[in-house]
N, C-alpha and C positions, 0 to 999 in steps of 0.2 A: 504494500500500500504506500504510494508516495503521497507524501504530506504537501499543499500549498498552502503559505500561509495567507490568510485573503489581505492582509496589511502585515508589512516589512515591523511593524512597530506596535506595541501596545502601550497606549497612555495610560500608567495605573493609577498616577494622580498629579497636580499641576508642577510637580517637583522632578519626579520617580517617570521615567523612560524607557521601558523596555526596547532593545532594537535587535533586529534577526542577528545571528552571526554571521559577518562576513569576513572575506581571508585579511581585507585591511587592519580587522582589528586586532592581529596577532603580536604587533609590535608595542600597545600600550599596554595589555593583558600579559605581555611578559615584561615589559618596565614595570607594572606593578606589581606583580611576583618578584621581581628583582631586587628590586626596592624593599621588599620587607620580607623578605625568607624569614628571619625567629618569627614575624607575628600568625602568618599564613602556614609557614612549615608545623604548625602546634598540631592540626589537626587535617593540614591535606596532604595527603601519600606522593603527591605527585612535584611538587615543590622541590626537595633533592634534586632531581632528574630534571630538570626546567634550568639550565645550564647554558641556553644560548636560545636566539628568537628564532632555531628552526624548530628546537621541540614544541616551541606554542603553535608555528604554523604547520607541525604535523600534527598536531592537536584539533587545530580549528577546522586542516583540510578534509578530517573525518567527517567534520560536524556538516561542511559547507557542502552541498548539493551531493550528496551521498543519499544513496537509499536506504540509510540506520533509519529514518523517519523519528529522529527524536527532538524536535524543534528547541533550538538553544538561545539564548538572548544574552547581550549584551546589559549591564544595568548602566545609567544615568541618571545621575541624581544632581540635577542645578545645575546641567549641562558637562557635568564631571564626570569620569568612566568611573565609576563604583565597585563593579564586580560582575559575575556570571548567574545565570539561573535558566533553568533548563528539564528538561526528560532525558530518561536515561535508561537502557535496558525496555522497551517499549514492547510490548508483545500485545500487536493488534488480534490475533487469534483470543487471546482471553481478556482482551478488553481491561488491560491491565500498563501499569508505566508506575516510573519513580520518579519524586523531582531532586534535582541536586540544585545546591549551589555554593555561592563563597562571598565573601564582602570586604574589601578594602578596608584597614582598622579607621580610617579618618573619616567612615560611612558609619559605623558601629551607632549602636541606642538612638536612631530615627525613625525606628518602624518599618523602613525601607523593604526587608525579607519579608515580612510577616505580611505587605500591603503585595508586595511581587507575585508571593504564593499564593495570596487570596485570588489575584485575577490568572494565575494559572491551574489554579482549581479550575475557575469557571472555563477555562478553555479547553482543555482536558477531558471536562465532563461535554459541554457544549459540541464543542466542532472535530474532538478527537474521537470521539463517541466513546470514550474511556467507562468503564464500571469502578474501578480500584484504581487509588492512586497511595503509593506508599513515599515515605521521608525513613531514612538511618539515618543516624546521626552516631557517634563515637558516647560511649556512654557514660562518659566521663566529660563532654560536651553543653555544661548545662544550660549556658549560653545558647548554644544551636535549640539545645531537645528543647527551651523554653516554645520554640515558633511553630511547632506540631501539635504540642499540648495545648499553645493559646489559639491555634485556626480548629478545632475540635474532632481532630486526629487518635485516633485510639490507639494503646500502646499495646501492642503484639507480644512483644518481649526479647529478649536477647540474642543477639547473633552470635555466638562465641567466636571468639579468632574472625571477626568476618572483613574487616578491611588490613590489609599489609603499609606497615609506615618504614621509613628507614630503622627505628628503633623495636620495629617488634610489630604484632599486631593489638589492631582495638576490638571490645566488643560492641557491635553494634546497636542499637535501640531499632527497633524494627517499630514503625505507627503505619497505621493505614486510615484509609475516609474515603466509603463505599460510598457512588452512587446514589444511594438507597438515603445516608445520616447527611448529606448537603441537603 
């Protein structure tokens, strides 16, 4: 199933800018990875290995016109790159998909994720024709596992060993929010 998005961009609110992924934007998305490896390196696996601006465009060139069908967005916020949010692992056969994302620390405590996810709830459920939609989060993450708990995500339970970091693995938080509890 290839996915079009019917608009490059979702307005989540007069601040907060959702914009599709394209390959141009692999050179601020690793300046900011760059830029703060201890604050992003805490809890994303992928940071280490993010070593130079082709690992972000062999990153993005998965994302960018591939048939993964897992629609990924760019964040802005007051016209500034923020951070990423997305689907991930998408299985249109059971109507099912995860979202991910990450946030720049000088975006942190604005509501930013929690307002992002709200309208990719609704797009997921709406135009993806999605039934489940799940969030992991590191379960030691309380900061993240806060933004599943407050959009009213239910908690599944633990992933053991389920994401790989440089130092080891995390256990994961496993939430989901069926079709059915929106």
């Amino acid at each position: 199933m290839k996915i079009t998005l019917s608009t490059p961009e979702i307005q989540v609110s007069p601040d907060i800018l959702l914009k599709e992924l394209t390959a141009a934007d692999a050179q601020i998305i690793f300046d900011t990875i760059d830029t703060q490896r201890s604050y992003l390196g805490e809890w994303l696996p992928f940071v280490p290995f993010t070593t130079d601006v082709s690992f972000t465009e062999a990153f993005v060139n998965t994302y960018v016109g591939s048939p993964r069908n897992n629609p990924t967005f760019t964040i802005w916020y007051k016209g500034a790159f923020a951070g990423l949010i997305g689907f991930k692992d998408s299985d249109y056969d059971n109507e099912k998909t995860e979202i991910g994302y990450w946030l720049s620390e000088d975006f942190q405590h604005k509501g930013i994720i929690t307002l992002a996810c709200q309208k990719l709830i609704k797009f997921a459920f709406d135009e993806l024709q999605m039934n489940r939609i799940q969030i992991k989060v590191a379960e030691a993450n309380t900061k993240s596992r806060n933004i599943p708990e407050r959009l009213g995500f239910h908690f599944e339970g633990i992933e053991r060993c389920g994401e790989k970091h440089a130092n080891g693995y995390f256990d994961l938080c496993v939430y989901s929010l069926l079709k059915s509890d929106y």
